[in-house]
N, C-alpha and C positions, 0 to 999 in steps of 0.2 A: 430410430428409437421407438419402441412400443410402449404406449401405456399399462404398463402392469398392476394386474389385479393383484396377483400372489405375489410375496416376497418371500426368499428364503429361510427367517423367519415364521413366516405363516407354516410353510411347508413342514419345518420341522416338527412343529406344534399339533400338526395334525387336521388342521385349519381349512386343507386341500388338499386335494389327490394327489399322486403319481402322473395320473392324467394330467387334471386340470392345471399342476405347476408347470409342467413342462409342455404341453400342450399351446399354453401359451406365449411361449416362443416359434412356434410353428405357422409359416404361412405354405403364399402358392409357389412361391420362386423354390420355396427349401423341397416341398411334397414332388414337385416335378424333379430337382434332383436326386432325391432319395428315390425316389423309381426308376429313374434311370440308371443309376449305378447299383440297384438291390435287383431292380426287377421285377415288373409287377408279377409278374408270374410266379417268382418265390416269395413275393409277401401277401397275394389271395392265395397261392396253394402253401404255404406255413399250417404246419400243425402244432404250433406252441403261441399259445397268447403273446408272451413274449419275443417271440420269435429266436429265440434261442438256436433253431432249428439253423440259420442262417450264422454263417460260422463270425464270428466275434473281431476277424479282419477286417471282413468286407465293412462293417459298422464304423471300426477305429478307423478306415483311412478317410473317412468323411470326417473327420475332425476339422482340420483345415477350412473345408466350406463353410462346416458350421460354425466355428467363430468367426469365422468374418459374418455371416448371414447374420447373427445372431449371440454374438460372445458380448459385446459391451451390453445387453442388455440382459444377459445370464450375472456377467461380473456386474452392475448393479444390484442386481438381486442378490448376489450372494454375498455382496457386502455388506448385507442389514443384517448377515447373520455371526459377521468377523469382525466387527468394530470397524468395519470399513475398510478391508482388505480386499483388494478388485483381486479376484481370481476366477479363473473359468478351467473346470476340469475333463480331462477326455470321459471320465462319465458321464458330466453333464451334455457333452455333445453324444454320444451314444445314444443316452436315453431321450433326447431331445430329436438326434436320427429316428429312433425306434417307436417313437410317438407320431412323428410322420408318416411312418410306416404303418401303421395302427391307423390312424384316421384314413388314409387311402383304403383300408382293407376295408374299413365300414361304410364307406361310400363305395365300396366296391368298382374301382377303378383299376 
């Protein structure tokens, strides 16, 4: 369980980035696996910020890791935004993948 700064609330609101919400769900255990299954090589040579460029498979089958890595504390946050509905969406794992991917790219790893 991570202490969160941002809730899913905050996020909608405007409160916080793209970055900064999902951002922090991201540690070292998830960054080491999204490099290994992406590649660093396709996420320092990407030529889309988003990485769009990296086909939208290879993102979705990381789903799985990332809720377990990190879903009870996505589905926390996104229950301050549902009346308390615990859900976690393969969105939120995507963009939570692709955020890892993103910080490796600025440390240039």
């Amino acid at each position: 369980m991570i202490d969160l700064k941002f809730n899913r609330v905050a996020y909608m609101a405007d409160e916080c980035t793209h970055q900064e919400y999902y951002g922090q769900f991201v540690g070292p255990q998830l960054k080491l696996f999204v490099s290994r299954h992406i590649g660093i090589e396709n996420i320092l040579n990407s030529k889309d910020p988003n990485f769009n460029d990296i086909p939208l498979a290879k993102w979705a089958r990381m789903e799985a890791y990332v809720r377990g890595y990190c879903g009870s504390d996505i589905a926390d946050s996104n229950a301050s935004a549902s009346g308390g509905w615990l859900s976690v969406s393969l969105f939120d794992c995507v963009c939570v993948a692709k955020e890892a991917a993103r910080q490796l790219r600025e440390q240039g790893e």
